[in-house]
C-alpha positions as CSV (number, residue, x, y, z in Angstrom):
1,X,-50.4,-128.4,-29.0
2,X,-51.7,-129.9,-32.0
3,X,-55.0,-127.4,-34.4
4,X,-57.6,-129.8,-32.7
5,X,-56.8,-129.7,-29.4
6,X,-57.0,-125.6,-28.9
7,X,-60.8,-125.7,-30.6
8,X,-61.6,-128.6,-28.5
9,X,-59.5,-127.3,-25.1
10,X,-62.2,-123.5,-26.5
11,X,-65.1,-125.4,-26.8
12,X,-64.9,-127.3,-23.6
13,X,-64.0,-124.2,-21.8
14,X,-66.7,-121.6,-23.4
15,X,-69.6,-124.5,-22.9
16,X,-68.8,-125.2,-19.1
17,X,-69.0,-121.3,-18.5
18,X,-71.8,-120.4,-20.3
19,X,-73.7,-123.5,-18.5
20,X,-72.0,-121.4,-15.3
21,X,-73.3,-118.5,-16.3
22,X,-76.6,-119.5,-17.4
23,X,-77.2,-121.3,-14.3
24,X,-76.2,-118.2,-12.0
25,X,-79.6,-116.2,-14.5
26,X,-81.7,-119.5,-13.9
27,X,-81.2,-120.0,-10.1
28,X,-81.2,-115.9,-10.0
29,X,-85.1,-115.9,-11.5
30,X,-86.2,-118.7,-9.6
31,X,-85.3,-117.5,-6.3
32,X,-87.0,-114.0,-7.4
33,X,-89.9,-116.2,-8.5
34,X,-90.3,-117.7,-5.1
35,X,-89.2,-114.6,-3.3
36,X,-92.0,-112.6,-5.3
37,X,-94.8,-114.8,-4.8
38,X,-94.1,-115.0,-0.8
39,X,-93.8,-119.2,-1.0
40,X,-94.6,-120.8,1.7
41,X,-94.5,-124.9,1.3
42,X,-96.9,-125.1,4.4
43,X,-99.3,-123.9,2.5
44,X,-99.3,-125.7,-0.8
45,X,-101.2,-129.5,-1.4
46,X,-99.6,-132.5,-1.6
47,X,-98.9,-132.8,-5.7
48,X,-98.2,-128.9,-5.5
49,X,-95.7,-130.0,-3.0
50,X,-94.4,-132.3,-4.9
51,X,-93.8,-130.4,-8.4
52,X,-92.6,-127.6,-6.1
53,X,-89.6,-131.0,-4.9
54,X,-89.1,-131.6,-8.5
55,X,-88.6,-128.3,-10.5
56,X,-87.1,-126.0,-8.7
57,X,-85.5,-127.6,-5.7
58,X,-83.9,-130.3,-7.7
59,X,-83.0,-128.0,-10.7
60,X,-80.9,-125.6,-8.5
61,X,-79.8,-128.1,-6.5
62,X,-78.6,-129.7,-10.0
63,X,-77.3,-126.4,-10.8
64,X,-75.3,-126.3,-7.4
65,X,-73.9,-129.6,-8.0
66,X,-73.1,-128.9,-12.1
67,X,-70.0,-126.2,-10.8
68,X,-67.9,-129.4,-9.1
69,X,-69.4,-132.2,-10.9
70,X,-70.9,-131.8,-14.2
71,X,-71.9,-135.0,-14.8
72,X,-74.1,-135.6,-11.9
73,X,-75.6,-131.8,-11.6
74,X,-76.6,-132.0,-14.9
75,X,-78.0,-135.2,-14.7
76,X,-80.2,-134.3,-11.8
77,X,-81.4,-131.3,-13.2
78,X,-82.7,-132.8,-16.4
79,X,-83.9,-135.8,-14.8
80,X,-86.1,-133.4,-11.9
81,X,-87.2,-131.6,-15.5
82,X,-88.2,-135.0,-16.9
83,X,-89.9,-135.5,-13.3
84,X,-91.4,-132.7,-13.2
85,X,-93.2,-132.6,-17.1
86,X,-93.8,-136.5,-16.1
87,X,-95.8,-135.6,-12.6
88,X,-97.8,-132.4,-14.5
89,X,-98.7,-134.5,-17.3
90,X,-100.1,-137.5,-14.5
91,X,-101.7,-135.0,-12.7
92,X,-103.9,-132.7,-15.1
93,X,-103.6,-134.6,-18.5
94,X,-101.5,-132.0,-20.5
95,X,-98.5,-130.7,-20.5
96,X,-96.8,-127.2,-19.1
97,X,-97.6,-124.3,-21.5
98,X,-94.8,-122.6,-22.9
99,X,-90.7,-122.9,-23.2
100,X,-90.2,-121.8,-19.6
101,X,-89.3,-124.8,-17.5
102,X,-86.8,-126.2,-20.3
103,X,-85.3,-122.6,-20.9
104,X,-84.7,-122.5,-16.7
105,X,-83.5,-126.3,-16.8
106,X,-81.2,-125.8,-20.0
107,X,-77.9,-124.9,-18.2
108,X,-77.9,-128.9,-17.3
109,X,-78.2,-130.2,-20.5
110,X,-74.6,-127.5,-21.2
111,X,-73.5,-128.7,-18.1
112,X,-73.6,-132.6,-19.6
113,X,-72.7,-131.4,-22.8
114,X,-69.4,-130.0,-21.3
115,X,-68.8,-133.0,-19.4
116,X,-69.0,-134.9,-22.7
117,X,-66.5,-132.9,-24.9
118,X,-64.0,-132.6,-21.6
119,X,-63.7,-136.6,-22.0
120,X,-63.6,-136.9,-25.3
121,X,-60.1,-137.8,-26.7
122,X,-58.6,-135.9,-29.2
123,X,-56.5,-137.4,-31.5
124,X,-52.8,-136.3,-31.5
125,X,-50.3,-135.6,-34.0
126,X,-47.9,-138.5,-32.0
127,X,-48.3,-142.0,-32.6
């Protein structure tokens, strides 16, 4: 094994288990979230409904996904972000206060980050 593939074999390794670890803490608050707060979805309105689809359904289900296929769980966990910033921003004019929803949606962005450098050809010492 050639000095660049053990960093890169290290990097790839470390960055798909602290996505895996980070999503366990995400998925972790949100269900205390919606444990906490007693959510019902029968009792919410229609938009409410439907930021309650894209942020925290999608995002864990992303999460779910990210452990077997990187690629597509992170994908669909920042795309239900992007949904979900896109659909507050329609609805009331302004953005979500605070770093929150990124800092709960970041182990997807890892996760396609991981998938990335686990493709990525390293050069090798044979021609």
């Amino acid at each position: 094994m050639n000095t660049i593939a053990i960093p890169h074999l290290f990097l790839t390794t470390a960055g798909r288990w602290t996505a895996r670890m980070l999503s366990l803490l995400s998925i972790g608050l949100l269900l205390l979230f919606f444990i906490g707060e007693g959510f019902n979805p029968f009792h919410l309105a229609a938009r409410e409904l439907l930021l309650s689809a894209c942020f925290p359904l999608d995002v864990v289900l992303g999460m779910i996904l990210a452990w077997r296929w990187e690629t597509l769980g992170g994908a669909l966990t920042v795309i239900a972000l992007a949904a979900f910033y896109g659909l507050h921003y329609s609805g009331s004019g302004q953005f979500p206060d605070g770093p929150f929803f990124v800092l709960l949606a970041s182990p997807g962005l890892l996760f396609l980050l991981a998938a990335v450098t686990a493709r990525r050809k390293v050069p090798s010492d044979n021609p």
